[in-house]
VOTIDO-142408 format. One line per field, with one value per residue (C-alpha): x, y, z. Coordinates in steps of 0.05 Angstrom, whole numbers, plus 32768, in hexadecimal, padded with zeros to 4 digits. Example, Ala and Ser with C-alpha at 12.3 -4.5 7.8 and 13.67 -1.06 7.14 Angstrom:
BEGIN
x (80F6  8111) $
y (7FA6  7FEB) $
z (809C  808F) $
# end
This chain:
BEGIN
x (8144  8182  815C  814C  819A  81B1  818B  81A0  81E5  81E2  81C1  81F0  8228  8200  8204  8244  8257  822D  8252  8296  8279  8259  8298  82B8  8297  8297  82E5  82E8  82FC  82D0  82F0  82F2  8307  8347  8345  8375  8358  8392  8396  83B6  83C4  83C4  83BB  83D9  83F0  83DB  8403  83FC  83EB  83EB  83B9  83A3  8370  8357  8338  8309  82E5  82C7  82FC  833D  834D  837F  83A2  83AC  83D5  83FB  83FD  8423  8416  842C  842B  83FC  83E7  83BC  83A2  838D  834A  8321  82CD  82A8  8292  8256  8241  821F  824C  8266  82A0  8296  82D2  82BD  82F6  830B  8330  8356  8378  8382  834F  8317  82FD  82D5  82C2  82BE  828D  82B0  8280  82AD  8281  82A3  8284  82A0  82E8  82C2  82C4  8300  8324  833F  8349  8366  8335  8353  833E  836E  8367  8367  835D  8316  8303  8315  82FD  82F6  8322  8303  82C1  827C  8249  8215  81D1  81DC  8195  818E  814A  816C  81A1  817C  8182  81D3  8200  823E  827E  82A7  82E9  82D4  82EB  82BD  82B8  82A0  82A3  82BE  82E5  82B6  82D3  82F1  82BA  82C1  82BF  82E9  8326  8320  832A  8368  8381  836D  8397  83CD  83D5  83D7  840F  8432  842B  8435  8478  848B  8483  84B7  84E7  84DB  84E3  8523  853E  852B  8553  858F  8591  8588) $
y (7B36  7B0B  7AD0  7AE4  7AFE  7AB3  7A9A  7AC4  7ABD  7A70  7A7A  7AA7  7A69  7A32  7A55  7A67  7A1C  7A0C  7A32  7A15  79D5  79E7  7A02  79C5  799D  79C5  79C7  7975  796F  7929  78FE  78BA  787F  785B  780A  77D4  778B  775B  7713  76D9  7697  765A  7625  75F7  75AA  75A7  7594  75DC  7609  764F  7674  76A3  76E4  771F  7758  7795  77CC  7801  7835  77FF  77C5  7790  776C  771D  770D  76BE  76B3  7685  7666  769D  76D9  770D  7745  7783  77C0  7803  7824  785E  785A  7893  78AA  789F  7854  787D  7857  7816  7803  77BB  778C  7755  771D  76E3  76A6  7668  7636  75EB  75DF  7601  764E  7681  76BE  76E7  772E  775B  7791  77CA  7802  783A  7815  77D5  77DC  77CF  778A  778D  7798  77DC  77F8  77AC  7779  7732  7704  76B6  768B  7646  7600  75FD  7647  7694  76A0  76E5  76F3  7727  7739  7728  7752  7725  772C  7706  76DA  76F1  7712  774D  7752  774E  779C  778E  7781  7762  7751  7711  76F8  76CF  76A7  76A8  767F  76AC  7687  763D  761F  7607  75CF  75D8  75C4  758D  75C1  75F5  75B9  75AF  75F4  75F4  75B6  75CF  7618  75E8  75BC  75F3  7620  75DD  75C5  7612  760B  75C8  75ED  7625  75F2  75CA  7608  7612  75D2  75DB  761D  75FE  75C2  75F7) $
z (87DB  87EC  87E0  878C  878B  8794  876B  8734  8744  8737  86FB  86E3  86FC  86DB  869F  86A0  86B1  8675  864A  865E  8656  8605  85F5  8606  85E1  85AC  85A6  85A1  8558  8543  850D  84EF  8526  8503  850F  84F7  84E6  84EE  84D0  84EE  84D0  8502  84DA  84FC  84F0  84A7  8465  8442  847B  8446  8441  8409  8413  8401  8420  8401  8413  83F1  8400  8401  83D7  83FC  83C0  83CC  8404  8417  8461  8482  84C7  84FE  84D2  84DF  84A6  84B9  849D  84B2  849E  84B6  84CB  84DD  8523  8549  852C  84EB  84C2  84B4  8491  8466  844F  842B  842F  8409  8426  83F9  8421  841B  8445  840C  8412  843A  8434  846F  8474  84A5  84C5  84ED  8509  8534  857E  8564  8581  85C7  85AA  8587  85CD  85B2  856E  8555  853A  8535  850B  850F  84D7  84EF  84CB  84D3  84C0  84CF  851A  8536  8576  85A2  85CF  85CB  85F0  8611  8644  8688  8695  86D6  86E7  8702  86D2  8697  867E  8687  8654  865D  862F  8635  8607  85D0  859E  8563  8524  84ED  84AA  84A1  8468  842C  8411  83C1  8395  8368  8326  834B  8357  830E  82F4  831E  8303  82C4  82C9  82EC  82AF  8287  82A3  82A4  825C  8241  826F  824F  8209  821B  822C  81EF  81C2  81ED  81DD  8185  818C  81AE  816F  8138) $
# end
């Protein structure tokens, strides 16, 4: 007879512990993980180090920005819990150097490689490089179901050189703005001899 009261008497614990616990859980309000992509211009050692870009998502549109070497930008953003979702900015880059354009993937397990909440991103002479962590499988035998992280230093998308027709169009809009400028001041100088 003592033997069956135990045992209901840690039932009736374990379920009371269970309870605790489902309550608990319950009471943890879930909500979107807030992240901040930062951009860094190190470009370094050349003529016309600025750099032009623009970033877009489907909830936020970055207008152009001019970036000088050392200065950072950054932006905040939301992305839902649990890896379901994935928030997409799709960015443009115009530098001396020629253009890129850079995908940016940020799920809610991504700041594990971000280092934290921050994902860095340095744009360097050769392209935009991802600063952060890199999961990776050791080839040990015995290791091989283990996955470790190490500090990286990634190149994501390098400068493509300015095409031939694209330098024209430049020149072209340059020469314009130019020669439409040169009018004004001509029918400046008309006005000043009437």
């Amino acid at each position: 007879m003592r033997g069956d009261y135990s045992i209901a008497k840690k039932g009736i614990v374990w379920c009371f512990v269970l309870q605790v616990i489902i309550f608990y859980v319950e009471s943890i309000e879930v909500g979107d993980v807030s992240f901040t992509i930062a951009m860094k211009n190190e470009m370094y050692g050349l003529k016309r180090p600025s750099v032009v870009y623009r970033c877009k998502s489907s909830e936020k549109s970055l207008r152009w920005h001019s970036s000088r070497p050392k200065t950072q930008f950054s932006w905040d953003f939301d992305v839902p819990p649990f890896g379901n979702g994935v928030v997409i900015h799709i960015c443009h880059f115009l530098s001396s150097q020629g253009t890129a354009h850079v995908e940016i993937k940020t799920l809610s397990m991504t700041s594990m490689l971000c280092g934290g909440h921050v994902c860095k991103y340095v744009i360097k002479p050769n392209g935009i490089y991802f600063v952060g962590f890199e999961t990776y499988y050791p080839h040990n035998i015995l290791l091989r179901f283990m996955e470790l992280v190490r500090p990286v230093e990634k190149l994501v998308e390098p400068w493509k050189a300015w095409s031939p027709r694209q330098l024209k169009a430049l020149r072209a809009e340059r020469n314009r703005t130019m020669s439409s400028d040169d009018k004004d001041y001509d029918d400046d100088d008309k006005e000043k001899d009437d």
